[in-house]
C-alpha positions as CSV (number, residue, x, y, z in Angstrom):
1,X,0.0,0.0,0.0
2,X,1.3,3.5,-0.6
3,X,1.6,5.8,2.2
4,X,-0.7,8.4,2.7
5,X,-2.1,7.5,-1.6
6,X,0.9,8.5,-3.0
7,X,3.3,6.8,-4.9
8,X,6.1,5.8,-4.0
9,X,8.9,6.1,-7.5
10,X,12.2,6.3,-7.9
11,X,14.4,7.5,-11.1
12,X,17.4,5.8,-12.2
13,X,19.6,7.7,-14.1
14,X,22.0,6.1,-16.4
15,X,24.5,8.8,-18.3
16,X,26.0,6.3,-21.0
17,X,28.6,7.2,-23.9
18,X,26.2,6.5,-26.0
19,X,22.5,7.3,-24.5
20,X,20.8,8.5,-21.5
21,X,18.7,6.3,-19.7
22,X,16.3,7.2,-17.4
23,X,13.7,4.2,-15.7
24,X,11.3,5.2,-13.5
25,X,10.1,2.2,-10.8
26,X,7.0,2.7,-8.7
27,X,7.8,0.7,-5.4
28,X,3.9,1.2,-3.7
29,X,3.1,-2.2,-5.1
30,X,3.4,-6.0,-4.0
31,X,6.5,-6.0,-6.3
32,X,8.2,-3.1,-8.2
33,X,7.0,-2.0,-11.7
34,X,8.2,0.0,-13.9
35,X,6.2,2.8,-15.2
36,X,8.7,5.0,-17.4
37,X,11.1,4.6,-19.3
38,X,13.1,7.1,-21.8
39,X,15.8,6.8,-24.1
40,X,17.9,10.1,-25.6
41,X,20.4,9.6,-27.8
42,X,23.7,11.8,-26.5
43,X,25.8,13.4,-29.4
44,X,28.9,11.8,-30.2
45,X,32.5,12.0,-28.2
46,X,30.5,14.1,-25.8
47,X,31.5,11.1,-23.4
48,X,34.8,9.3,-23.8
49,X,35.2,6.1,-22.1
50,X,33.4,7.5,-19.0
51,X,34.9,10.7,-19.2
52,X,33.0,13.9,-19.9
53,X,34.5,15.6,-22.8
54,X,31.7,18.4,-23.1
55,X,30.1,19.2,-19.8
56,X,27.8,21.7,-21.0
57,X,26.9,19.8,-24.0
58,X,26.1,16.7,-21.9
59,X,24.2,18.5,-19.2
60,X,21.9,20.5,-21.9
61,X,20.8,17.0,-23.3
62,X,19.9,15.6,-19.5
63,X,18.1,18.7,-19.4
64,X,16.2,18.4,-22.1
65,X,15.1,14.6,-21.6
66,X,13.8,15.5,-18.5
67,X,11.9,18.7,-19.9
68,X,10.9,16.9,-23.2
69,X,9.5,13.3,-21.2
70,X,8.0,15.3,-19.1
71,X,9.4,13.3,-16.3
72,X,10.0,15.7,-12.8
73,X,13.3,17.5,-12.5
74,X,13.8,15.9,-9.2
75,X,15.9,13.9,-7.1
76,X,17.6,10.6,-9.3
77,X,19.7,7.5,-8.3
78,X,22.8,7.4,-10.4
79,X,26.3,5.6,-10.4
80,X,29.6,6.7,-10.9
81,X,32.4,3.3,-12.4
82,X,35.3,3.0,-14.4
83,X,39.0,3.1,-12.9
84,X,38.4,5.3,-10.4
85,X,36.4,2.5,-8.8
86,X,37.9,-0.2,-6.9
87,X,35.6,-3.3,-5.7
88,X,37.8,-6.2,-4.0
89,X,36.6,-8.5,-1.2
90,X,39.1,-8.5,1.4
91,X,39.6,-10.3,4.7
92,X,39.7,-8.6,8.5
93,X,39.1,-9.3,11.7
94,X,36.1,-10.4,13.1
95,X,34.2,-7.3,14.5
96,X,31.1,-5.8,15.1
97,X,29.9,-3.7,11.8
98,X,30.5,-0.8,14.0
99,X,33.7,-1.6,14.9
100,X,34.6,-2.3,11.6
101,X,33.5,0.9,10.2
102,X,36.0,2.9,12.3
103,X,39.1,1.0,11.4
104,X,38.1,0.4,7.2
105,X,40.3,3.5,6.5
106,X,42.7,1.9,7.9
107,X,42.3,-1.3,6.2
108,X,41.4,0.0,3.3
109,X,45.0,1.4,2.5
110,X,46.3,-2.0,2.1
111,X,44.3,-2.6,-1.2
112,X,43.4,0.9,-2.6
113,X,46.2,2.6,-5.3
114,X,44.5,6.2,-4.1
115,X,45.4,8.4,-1.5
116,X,43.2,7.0,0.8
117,X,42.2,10.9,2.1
118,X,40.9,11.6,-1.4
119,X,38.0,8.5,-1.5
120,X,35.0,7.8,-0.4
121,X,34.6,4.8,1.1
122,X,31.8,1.7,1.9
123,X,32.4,-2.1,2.7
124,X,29.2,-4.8,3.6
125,X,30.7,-7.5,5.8
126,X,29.6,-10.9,3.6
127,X,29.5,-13.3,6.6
128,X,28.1,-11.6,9.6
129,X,26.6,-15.1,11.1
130,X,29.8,-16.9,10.7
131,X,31.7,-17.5,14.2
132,X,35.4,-17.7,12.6
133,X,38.0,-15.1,13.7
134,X,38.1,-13.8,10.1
135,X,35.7,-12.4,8.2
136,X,35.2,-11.6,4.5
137,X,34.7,-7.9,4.0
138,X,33.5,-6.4,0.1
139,X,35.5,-2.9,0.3
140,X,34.4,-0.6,-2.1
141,X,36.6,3.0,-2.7
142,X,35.9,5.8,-5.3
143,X,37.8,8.9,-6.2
144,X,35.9,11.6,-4.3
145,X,36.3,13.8,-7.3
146,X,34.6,11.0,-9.6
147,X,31.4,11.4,-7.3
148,X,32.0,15.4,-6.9
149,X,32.2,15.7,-10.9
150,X,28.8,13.8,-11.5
151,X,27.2,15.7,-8.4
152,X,27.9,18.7,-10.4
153,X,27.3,17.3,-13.9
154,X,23.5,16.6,-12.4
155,X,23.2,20.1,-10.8
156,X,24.2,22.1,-14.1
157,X,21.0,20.1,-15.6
158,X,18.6,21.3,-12.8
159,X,18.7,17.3,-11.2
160,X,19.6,16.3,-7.7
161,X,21.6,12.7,-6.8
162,X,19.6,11.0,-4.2
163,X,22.1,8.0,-4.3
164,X,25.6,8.1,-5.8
165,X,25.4,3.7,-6.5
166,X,28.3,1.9,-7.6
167,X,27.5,0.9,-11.7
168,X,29.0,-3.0,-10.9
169,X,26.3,-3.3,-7.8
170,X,23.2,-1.3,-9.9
171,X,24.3,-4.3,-12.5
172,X,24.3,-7.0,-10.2
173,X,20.8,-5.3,-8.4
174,X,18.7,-5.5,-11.1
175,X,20.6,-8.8,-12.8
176,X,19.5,-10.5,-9.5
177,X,15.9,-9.5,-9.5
178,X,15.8,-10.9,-12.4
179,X,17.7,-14.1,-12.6
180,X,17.4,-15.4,-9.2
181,X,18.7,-18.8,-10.2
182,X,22.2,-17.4,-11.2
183,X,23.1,-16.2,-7.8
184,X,24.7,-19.6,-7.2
185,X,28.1,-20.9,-8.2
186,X,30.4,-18.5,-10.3
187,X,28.7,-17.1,-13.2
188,X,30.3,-13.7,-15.3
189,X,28.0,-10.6,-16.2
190,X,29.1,-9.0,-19.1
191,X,27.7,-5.7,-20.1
192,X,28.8,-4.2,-23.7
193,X,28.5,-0.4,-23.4
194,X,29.4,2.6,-26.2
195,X,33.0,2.6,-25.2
196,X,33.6,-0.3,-22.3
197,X,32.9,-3.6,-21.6
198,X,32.6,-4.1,-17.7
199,X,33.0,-7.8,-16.5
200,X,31.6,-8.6,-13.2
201,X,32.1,-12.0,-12.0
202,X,30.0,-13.2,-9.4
203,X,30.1,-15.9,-6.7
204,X,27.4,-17.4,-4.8
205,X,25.7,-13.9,-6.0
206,X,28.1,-11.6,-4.7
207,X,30.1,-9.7,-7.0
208,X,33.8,-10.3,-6.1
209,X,35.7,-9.0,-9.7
210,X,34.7,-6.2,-11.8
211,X,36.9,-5.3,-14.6
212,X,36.9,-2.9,-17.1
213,X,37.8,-3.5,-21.2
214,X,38.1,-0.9,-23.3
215,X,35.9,-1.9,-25.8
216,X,32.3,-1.1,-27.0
217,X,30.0,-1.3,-29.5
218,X,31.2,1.4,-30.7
219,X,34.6,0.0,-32.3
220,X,32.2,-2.2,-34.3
221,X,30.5,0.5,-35.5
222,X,33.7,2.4,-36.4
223,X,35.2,-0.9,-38.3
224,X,32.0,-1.6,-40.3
225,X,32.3,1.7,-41.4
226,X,35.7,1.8,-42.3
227,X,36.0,-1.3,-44.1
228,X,32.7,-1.1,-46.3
229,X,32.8,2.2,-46.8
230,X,28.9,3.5,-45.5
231,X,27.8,6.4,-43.4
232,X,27.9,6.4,-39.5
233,X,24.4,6.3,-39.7
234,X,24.3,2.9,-41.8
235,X,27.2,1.8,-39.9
236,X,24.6,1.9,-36.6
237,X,21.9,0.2,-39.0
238,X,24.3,-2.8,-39.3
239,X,25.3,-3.4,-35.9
240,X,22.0,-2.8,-34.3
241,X,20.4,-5.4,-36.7
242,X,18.4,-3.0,-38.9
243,X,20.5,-3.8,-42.1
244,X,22.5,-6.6,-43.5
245,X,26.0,-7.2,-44.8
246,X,27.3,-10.6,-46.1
247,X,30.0,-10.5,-43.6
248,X,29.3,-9.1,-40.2
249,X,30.1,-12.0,-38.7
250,X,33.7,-11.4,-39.4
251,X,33.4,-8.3,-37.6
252,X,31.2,-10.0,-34.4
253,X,33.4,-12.3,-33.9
254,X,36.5,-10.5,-33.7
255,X,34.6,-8.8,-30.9
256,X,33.5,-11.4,-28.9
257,X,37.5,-12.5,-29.3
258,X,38.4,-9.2,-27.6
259,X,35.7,-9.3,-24.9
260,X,36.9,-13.1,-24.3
261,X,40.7,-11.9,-23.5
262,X,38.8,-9.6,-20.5
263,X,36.7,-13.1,-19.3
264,X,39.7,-15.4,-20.1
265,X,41.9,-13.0,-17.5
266,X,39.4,-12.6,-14.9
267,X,38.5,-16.2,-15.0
268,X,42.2,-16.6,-14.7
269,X,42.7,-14.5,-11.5
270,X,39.6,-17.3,-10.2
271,X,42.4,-20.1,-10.5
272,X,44.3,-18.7,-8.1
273,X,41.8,-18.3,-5.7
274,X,41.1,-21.4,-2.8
275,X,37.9,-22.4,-4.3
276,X,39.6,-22.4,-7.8
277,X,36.7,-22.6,-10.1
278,X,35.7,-21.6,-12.8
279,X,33.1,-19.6,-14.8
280,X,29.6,-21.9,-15.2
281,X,27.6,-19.6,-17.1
282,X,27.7,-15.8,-18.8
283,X,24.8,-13.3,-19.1
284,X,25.3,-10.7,-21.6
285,X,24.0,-7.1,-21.4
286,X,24.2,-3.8,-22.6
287,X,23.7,-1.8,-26.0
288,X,26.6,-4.1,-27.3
289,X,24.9,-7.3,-26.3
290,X,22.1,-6.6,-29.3
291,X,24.8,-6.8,-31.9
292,X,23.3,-9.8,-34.3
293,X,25.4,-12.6,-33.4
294,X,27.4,-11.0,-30.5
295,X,25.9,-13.4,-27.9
296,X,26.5,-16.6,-29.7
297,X,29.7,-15.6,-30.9
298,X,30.8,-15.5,-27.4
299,X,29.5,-18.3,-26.0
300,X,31.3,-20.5,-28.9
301,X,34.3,-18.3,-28.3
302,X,34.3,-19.0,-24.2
303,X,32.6,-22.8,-24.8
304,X,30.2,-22.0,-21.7
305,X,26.5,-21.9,-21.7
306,X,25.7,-17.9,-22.4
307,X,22.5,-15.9,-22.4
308,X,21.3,-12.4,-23.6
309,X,19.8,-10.4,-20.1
310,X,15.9,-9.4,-20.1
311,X,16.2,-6.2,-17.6
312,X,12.3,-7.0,-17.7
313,X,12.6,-10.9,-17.3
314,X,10.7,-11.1,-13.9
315,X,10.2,-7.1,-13.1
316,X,6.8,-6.0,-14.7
317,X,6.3,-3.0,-16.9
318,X,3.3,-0.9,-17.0
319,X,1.8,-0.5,-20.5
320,X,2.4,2.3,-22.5
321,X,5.8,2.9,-20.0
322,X,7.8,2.9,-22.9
323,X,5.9,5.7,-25.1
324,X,8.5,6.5,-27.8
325,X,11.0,3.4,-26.6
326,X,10.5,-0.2,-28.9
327,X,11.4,-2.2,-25.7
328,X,12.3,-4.9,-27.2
329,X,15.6,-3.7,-29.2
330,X,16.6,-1.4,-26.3
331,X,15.9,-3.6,-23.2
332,X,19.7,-5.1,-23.1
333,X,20.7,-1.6,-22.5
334,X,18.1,-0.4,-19.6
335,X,20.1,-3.1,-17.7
336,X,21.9,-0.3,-15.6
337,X,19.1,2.1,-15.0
338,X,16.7,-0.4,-13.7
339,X,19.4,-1.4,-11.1
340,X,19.5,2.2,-9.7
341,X,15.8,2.3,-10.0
342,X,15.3,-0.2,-7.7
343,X,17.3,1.1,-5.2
344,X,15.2,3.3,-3.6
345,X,16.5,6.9,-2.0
């Protein structure tokens, strides 16, 4: 029930290289449901591989999706990623949460490459219940300019950050909503962005290695077009399935070759770990993941079992949510945004 009759909704806000992604959840139900969603294409080389080239450029086109969907200039749930970000599960010893969160700094400058007084940090103790005298700690650090800069990016665009999320834990939010049943054993999610590929491999449903490859759907693009000679714009058309050429599988699979060096080293850094498995299963998402033949071409390449995401697999969405959105083509990318959607402020 909704308190008082009003709705409870959140916005997640997703400021790709690529797009802008904005879905908007209404908690007030038995389950969440998604009631909004909006897709604006940002112009290109505004973003860089997660860097802002063109502030003001990038700010005027969050402002006008807001003013143009008509969605409320208010307060959103966003992320901040890339290297600036460091995820690693550590061990300490055992303590009260409390306790713990006095001496993380502390801790924390044993495994982060930053000057620790320039981060923010977080940390969620894995094994609370267990009764050994370790315990297994996920530490999380950013750059605390990386959060100030999207603060600021937001506020220059009339919008307000509720929640600064972590992208590899909105991934893993709304990938686990979704796919319950891969939360056991290790499986890698893959998410194929613009301009990177972030690999987060997860154990037991706990994301223990995110890692960053510099490559997107974007170099596609760029390589269709060079080699065959056609516009940008046909270029797109090809890799997002709208037009044919004879031999775009060439190109797909020496993409999911390249995406497969970032799961082969990951999956490599598993080996040495005591429970030395390795990767049962991959789940592909992002705009890159809805490249014809990308999915398939990596699960031959890899020889596991792999799977394109559904953002919408198990979470509902309200009809006519997705007003001047074809769901279907851009779901794989909404990944992201429905993660920090779910999180509610």
């Amino acid at each position: 029930m909704a308190l008082l009759g009003r709705k409870r909704t959140s916005l997640g806000l997703d400021v790709g290289s690529g797009f802008m992604k904005v879905v908007e959840v209404d908690h007030s139900g038995d389950q969440p449901e998604v009631t909004r969603v909006v897709v604006r294409p940002l112009a290109q080389d505004a973003i860089v591989e997660g860097e802002v080239m063109d502030p003001g450029l990038v700010a005027d086109t969050l402002r006008a999706l807001f003013a143009e969907s008509g969605l409320k200039t208010g307060e959103v749930v966003t992320a901040v990623g890339g290297h600036d970000v460091i995820v690693k599960k550590i061990k300490m010893d055992r303590m009260k949460e409390a306790e713990a969160r006095e001496v993380i700094r502390w801790e924390a400058e044993q495994y982060v490459p930053f000057d620790i007084k320039s981060v923010e940090l977080d940390f969620q103790i894995l094994d609370p219940n267990d009764d050994g005298m370790q315990m297994e700690v996920l530490l999380v650090a950013a750059k605390r300019e990386l959060v100030e800069n999207k603060v600021g990016l937001l506020a220059d665009a009339g919008v307000s950050a509720a929640v600064i999320d972590v992208d590899t834990f909105a991934l893993h939010n709304a990938f686990e909503h979704n796919y319950p049943e891969a939360m056991e054993g290790i499986v890698a999610l893959v998410n194929v962005g613009h301009d990177t590929t972030k690999v987060t491999i997860l154990e037991d449903g706990v994301p223990i290695l995110p890692r960053d490859i510099p490559f997107g759907s974007r170099r596609v693009r760029e390589d269709v077009q060079r080699e065959r000679g056609v516009t940008s714009e046909q270029a797109e058309d090809i890799v997002q399935g709208r037009e044919t050429i004879p031999d775009l599988d060439r190109f797909v699979q020496a993409s999911a070759d390249e995406v497969a060096v970032g799961i082969e080293r990951a999956a490599a850094f598993l080996m040495t770990q005591p429970t030395g498995g390795g990767i049962g299963k991959i789940y592909v998402s992002g705009g890159g993941a809805r490249i014809p033949g990308m999915v398939e071409a990596l699960g031959r390449r890899m020889g596991v079992e792999t799977h394109l995401v559904n953002p919408f697999e198990r979470i509902p969405v309200h009809p006519g949510a997705a007003q001047n959105v074809n769901l279907d083509e851009a779901a794989p990318m909404l990944l992201l945004s429905l993660g920090l959607a779910l999180r509610q402020a």
